[in-house]
C-alpha positions as CSV (number, residue, x, y, z in Angstrom):
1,X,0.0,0.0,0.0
2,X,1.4,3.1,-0.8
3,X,1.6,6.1,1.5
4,X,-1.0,8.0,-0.2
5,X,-3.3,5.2,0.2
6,X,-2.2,4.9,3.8
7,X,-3.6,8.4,4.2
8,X,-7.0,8.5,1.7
9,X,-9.7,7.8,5.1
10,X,-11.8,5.4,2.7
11,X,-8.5,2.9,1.8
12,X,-9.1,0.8,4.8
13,X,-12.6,0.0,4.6
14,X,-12.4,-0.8,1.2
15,X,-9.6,-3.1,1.3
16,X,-10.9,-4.5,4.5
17,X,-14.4,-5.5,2.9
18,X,-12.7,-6.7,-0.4
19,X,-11.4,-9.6,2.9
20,X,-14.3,-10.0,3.9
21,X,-16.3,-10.9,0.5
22,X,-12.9,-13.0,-1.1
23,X,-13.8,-15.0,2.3
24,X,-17.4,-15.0,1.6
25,X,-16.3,-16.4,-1.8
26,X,-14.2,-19.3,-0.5
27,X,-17.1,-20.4,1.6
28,X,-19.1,-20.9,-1.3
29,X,-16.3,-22.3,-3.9
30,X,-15.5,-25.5,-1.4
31,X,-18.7,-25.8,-0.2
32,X,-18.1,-25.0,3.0
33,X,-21.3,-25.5,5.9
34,X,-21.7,-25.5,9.5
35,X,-18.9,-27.2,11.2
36,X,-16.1,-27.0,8.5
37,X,-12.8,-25.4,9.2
38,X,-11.3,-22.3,7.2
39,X,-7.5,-22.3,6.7
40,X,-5.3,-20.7,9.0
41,X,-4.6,-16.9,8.7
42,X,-1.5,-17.1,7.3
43,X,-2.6,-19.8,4.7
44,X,-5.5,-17.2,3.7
45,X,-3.5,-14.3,3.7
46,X,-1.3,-16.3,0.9
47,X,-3.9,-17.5,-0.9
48,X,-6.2,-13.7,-0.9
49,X,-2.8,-12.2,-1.2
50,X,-3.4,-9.9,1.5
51,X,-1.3,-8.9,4.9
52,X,-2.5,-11.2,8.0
53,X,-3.9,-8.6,9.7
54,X,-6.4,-7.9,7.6
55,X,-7.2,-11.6,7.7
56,X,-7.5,-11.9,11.2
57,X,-9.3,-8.3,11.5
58,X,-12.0,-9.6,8.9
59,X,-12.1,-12.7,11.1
60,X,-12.9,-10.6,14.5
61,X,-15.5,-9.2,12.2
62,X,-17.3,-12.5,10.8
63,X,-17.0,-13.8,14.9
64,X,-18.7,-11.3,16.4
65,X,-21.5,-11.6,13.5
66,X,-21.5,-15.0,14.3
67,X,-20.5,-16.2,11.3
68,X,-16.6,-17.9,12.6
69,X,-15.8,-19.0,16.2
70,X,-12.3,-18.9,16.6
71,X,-10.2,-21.7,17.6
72,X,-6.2,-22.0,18.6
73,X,-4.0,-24.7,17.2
74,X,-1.2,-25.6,14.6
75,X,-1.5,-27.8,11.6
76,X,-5.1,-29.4,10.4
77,X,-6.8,-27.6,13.9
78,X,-5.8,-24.1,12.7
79,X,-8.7,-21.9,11.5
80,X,-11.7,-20.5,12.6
81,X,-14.7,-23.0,12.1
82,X,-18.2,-21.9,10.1
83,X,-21.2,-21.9,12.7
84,X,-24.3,-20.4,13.1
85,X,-26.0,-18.2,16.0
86,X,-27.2,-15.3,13.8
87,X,-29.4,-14.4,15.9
88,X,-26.9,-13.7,18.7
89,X,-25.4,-10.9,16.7
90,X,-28.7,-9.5,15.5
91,X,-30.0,-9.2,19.1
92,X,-26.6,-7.2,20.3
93,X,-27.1,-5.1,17.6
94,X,-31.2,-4.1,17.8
95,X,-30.1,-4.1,22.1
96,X,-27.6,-1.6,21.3
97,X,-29.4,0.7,18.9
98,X,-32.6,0.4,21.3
99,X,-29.9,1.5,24.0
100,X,-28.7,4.6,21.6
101,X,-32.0,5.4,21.1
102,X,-31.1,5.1,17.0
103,X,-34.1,2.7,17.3
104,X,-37.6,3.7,18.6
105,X,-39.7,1.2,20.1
106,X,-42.4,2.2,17.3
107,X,-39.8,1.3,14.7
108,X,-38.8,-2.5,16.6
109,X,-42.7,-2.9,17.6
110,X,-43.5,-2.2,13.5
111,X,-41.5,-4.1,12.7
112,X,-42.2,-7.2,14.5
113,X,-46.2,-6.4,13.7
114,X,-45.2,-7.1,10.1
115,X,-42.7,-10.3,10.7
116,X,-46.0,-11.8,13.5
117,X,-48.4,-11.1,11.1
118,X,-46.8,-12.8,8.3
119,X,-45.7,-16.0,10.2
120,X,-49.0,-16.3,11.7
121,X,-50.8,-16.5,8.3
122,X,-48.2,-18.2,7.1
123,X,-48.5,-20.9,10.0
124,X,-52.3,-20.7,9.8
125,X,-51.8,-21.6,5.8
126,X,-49.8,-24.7,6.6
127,X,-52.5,-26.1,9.1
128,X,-54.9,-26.7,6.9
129,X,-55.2,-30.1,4.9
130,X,-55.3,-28.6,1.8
131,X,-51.3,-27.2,2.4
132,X,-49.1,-27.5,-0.2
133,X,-46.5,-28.5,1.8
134,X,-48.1,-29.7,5.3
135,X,-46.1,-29.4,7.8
136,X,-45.2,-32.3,11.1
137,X,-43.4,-28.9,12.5
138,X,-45.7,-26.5,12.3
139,X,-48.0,-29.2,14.4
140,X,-45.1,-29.2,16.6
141,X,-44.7,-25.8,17.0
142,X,-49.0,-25.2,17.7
143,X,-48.1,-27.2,20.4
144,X,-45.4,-25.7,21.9
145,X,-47.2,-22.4,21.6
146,X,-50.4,-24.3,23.7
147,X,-47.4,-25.4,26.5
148,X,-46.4,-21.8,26.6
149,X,-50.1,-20.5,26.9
150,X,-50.6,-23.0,29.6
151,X,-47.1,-22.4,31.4
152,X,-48.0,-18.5,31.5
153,X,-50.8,-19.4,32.8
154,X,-48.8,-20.4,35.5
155,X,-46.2,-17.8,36.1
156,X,-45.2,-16.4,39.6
157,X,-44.1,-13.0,38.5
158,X,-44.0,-10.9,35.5
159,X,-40.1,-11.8,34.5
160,X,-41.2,-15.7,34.6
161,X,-44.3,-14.7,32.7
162,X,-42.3,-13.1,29.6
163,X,-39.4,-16.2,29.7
164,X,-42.9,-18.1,28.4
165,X,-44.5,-15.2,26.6
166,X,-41.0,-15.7,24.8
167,X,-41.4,-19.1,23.9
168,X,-44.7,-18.8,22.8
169,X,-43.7,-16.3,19.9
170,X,-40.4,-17.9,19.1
171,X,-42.8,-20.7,18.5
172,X,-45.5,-19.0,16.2
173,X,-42.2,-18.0,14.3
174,X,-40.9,-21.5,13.5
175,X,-44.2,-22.7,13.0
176,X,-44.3,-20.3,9.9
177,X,-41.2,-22.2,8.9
178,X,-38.7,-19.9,8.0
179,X,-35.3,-20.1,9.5
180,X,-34.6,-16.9,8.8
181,X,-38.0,-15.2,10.4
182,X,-37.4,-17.2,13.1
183,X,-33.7,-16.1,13.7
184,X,-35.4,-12.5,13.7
185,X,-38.2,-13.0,16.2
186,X,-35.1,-14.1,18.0
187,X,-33.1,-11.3,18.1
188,X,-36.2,-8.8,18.5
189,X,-37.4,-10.8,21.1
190,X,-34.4,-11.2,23.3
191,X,-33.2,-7.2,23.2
192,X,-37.0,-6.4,23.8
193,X,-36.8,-8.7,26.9
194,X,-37.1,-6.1,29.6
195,X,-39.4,-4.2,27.6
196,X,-41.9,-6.7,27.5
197,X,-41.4,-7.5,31.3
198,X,-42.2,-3.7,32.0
199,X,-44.8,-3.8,30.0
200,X,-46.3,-7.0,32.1
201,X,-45.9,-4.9,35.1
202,X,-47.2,-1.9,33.8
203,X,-50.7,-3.8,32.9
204,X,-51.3,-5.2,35.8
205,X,-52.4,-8.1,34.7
206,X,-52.5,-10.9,32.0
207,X,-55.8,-11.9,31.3
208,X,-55.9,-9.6,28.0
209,X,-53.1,-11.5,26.8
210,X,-53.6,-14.4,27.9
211,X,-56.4,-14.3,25.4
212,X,-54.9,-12.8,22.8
213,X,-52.4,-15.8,22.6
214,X,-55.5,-17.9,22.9
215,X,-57.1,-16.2,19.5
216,X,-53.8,-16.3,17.6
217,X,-53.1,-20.1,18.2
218,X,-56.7,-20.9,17.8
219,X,-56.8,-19.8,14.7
220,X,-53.7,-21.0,13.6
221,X,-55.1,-24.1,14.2
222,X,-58.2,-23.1,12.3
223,X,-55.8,-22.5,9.3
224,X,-57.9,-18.9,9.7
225,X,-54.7,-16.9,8.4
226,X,-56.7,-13.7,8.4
227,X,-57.5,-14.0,12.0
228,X,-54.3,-14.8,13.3
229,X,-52.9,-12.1,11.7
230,X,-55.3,-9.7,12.9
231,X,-55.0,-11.4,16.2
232,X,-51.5,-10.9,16.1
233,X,-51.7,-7.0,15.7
234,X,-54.6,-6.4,18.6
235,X,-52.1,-8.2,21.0
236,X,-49.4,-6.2,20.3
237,X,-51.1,-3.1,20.1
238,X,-52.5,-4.2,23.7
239,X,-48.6,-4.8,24.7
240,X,-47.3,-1.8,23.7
241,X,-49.6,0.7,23.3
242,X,-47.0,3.5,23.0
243,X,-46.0,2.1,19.8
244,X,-49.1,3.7,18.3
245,X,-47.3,7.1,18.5
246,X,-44.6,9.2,17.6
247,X,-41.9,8.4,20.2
């Protein structure tokens, strides 16, 4: 690099993304999944052409997206291996912007509206016997969401309350079937966490959720998508009824 690239402010980031998608591309030319091992740094750096340290800062990078986990050794145990948690890294994000205040609530509440809405249709669709593609896991996910209702039912306190409140969405997410919706619901879930537990304790009580979750997994089981996804946005306009304005 010469020293006029050394001092241009954009030289960096562009050299340091051209890393990260060369990576990207080695993934995909060896076929690469869950599990495998990438090379070591210094065998990438030869074959990218590129200085180790922009290896091993693109590598810091795909870790913390959850893309690498890092993991010491010589010879064939060198390299980071390929895993998957995105939603790990999606949840530390929207929990930092939410902590910034770059994020309104309105803007994460919207936002899950659309994703809820979609998956419970979706799920309602692949309940009925005339599915395309019926589903042996969106059964199992109905009934997941019914342990939740009746473990809520249950709950001490509001924090134990929203730990099922949790499972009962995450639930209604997978049963849509969608990895990647579900990995969402995930992340939005987990940084709303103590959002949701204030807004337990700021109602009072749970009976108008309780049967909110009651209408949306009824008529998931219906295969009534219309009504789940309606259902879906009374109960979170009942949840969060400051998402309704400007915030």
């Amino acid at each position: 690099m010469t020293t006029e690239e050394r001092r241009r402010p954009d030289a960096r980031p562009r050299a340091f993304e051209e890393v990260l998608a060369r990576i990207e591309e080695r993934i995909t030319a060896d076929g690469l999944t869950v599990g495998d091992r990438l090379p070591g740094e210094r065998q990438l750096a030869e074959q990218l052409g590129v200085g180790r340290s922009s290896v091993r800062e693109a590598l810091r990078v795909l870790e913390t997206l959850g893309v690498v986990a890092s993991q010491a050794g010589r010879g064939p145990d060198a390299g980071a291996v390929l895993t998957s948690r995105p939603g790990n890294a999606l949840t530390d994000l929207l929990r930092l912007h939410l902590g910034l205040a770059t994020l309104s609530m309105r803007e994460v509440i919207d936002t899950r509206v659309m994703i809820e809405q979609w998956a419970a249709a979706r799920a309602a669709a692949a309940s009925t016997p005339a599915a395309s593609t019926p589903a042996a896991s969106a059964h199992t996910a109905t009934a997941r969401m019914a342990e939740a209702i009746a473990a809520m039912d249950a709950a001490g306190d509001p924090a134990e309350f929203v730990e099922h409140d949790i499972a009962f969405h995450l639930a209604l997410a997978e049963a849509a079937g969608n990895r990647l919706i579900t990995a969402v619901m995930r992340a939005l879930r987990d940084a709303l966490r103590r959002y949701a537990v204030d807004a337990v304790v700021r109602l009072g009580e749970t009976g108008g959720l309780q049967g909110d979750h009651r209408r949306i997994h009824r008529a998931i089981e219906d295969g009534d998508a219309g009504a789940a996804a309606a259902a879906v946005a009374e109960h979170l306009a009942r949840a969060y009824p400051e998402s309704g304005r400007d915030s």
